[in-house]
N, C-alpha and C positions, 0 to 999 in steps of 0.2 A: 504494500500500500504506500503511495507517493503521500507522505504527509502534507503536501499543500493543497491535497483536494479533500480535505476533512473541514466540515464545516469552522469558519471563525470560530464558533466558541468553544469548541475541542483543541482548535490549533492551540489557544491561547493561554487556555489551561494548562495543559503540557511541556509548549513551551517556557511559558515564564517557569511556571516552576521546575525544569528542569534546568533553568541558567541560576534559581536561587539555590540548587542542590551542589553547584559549583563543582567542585573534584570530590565530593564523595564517589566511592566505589561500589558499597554498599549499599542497597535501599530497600525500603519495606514500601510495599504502594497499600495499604487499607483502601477499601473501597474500591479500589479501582479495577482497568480492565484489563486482563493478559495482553504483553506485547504492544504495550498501546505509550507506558511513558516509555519506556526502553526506549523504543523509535527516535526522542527526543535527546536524549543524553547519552553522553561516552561512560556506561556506569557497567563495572564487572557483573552484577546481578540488580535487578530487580523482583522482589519476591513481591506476590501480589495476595492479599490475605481480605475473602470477604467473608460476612455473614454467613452460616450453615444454613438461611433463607435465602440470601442472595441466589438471584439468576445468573449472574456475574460469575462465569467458571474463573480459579483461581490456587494457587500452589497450595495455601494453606487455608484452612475452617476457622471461623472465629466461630465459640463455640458458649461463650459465657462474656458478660462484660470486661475483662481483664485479657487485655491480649496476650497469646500462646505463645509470649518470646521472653527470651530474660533479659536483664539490663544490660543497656549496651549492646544487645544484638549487630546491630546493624551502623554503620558509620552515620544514615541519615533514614528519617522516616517522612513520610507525605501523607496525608489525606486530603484530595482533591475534589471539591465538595460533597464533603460527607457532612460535616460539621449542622448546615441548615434540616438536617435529616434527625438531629438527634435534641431531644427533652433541652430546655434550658438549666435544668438540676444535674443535669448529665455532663453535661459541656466542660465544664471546670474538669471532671476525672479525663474526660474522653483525649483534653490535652494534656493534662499527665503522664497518662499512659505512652502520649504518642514521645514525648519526652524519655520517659524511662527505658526504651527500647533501644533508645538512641544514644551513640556515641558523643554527636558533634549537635548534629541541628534537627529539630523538626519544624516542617512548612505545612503548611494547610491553607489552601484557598476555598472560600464561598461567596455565594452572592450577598453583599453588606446591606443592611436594613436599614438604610434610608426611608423617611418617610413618600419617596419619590418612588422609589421602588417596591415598597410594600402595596401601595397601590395599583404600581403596573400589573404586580403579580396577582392582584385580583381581576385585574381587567382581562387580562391573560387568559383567565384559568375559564370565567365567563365565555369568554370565546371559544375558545378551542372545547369548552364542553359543549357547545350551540354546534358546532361541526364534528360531533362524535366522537373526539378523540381522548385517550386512555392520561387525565389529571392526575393522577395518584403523587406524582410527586410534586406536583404545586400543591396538592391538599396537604403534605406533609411539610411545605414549605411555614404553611398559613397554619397548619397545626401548632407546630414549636418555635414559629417567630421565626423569620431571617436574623441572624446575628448582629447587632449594634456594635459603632465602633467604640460606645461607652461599655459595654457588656464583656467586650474581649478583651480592652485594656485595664477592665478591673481584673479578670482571670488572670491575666498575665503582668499585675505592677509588681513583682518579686521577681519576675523572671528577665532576662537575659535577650530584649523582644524586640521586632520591628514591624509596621505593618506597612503593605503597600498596598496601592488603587490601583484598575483599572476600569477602561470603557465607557461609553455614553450610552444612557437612556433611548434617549431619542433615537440613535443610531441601530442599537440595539433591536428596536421594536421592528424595525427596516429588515434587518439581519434575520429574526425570528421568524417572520413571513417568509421572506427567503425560503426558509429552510423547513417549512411547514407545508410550502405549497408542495401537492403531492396530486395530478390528476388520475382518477381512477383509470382513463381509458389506456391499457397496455402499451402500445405504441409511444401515445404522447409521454407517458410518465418514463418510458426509456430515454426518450430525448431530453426532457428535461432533467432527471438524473444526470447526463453526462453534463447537461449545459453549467449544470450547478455547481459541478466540480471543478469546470473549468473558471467559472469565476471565482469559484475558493481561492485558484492557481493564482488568478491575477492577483487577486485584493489579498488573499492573509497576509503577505509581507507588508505591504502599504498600509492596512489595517494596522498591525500589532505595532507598528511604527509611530502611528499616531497615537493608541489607546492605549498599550500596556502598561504604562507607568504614569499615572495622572497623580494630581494633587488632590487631597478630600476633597468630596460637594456632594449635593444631593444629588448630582444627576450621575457618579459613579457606579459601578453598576456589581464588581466583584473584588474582594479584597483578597490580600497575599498574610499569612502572618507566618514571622521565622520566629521561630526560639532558636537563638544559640547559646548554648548549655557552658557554664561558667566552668573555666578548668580549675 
């Protein structure tokens, strides 16, 4: 798979966080998908560890709240939006844990809960329910709250942390049609399938150039947070 014909907001996920994993060799991907950050980064391993629910095939079971690794496992750990998926009572463990696993840093990107965005994401979920299509993870979004940047930088005032922005609202909402339009009739949705890849090709470089690293505002759309763990 030609990583520039994966939608924007895969590319960028992956991307950015694979430039803030820097020279780790080792990585643990939580949540994520087989072969999917590998593609992005020069890293000896990537282990990919989901839910015993998850659809998400993956090397290792999480099998109970505490993950199946010992301290230090790994040089660096990621969870790439997981974080909007889980309890706000939960959140504080869930980056501990990603901490404790870890050598050097753990990174975690989510969509940041702006009051700009928590709206979109209602508008969103309206919609695409009005055209059939499968919510569950906006309702899970709307369930436990998009993460606030007050919320994650109380989690993390002890720790060793940085947070970064990306993306635009507006732009985004653009992006999401994009990648939603799907015509049932066989033929056209093969052409458009290709077509859509091939604008990946052009725009994700031009794209992630302009959005990946933004200053706060409400119209940001996804945050980056590093822990790097005190020697």
């Amino acid at each position: 798979m030609n990583l520039s014909f994966v939608p924007y907001d895969t590319y960028e996920r992956h991307k950015r966080v694979a430039e803030l994993l820097g020279e780790a060799k080792t990585v643990v991907d939580i949540g994520g998908q087989l072969d999917m950050l590998s593609r992005f980064c020069d890293v000896s391993s990537v282990t990919v560890a989901n839910l015993e629910s998850s659809e998400e095939k993956s090397d290792v079971t999480i099998k109970r709240g505490k993950l199946p690794f010992d301290d230090n496992s790994f040089e660096a750990s990621c969870a790439i939006d997981v974080l909007e998926h889980i309890a706000k009572k939960d959140r504080a463990g869930f980056i501990y844990e990603l901490t404790r696993i870890s050598k050097e840093k753990a990174i975690l990107s989510f969509p940041i809960g702006t009051p700009q965005h928590i709206s979109y994401e209602g508008e969103i979920q309206k919609w695409l329910e009005n055209k059939g299509h499968n919510v569950s993870y906006l309702k899970e979004h709307i369930k436990y709250g998009l993460p606030k940047k007050e919320e994650i930088e109380q989690i993390t005032s002890d720790a060793n942390s940085k947070l970064y922005f990306s993306g635009d609202l507006v732009l985004n909402k653009f992006l999401f049609k994009i990648f939603i339009f799907d015509p049932k009739i066989p033929v056209i949705r093969r052409i458009i399938f290709v077509a859509k890849g091939f604008l990946y090709f052009l725009t994700n470089p031009f794209l992630y150039a302009m959005l990946a690293n933004k200053k706060y505002s409400h119209k940001v759309v996804r945050a980056y947070l590093v822990i790097t763990k005190k020697s």
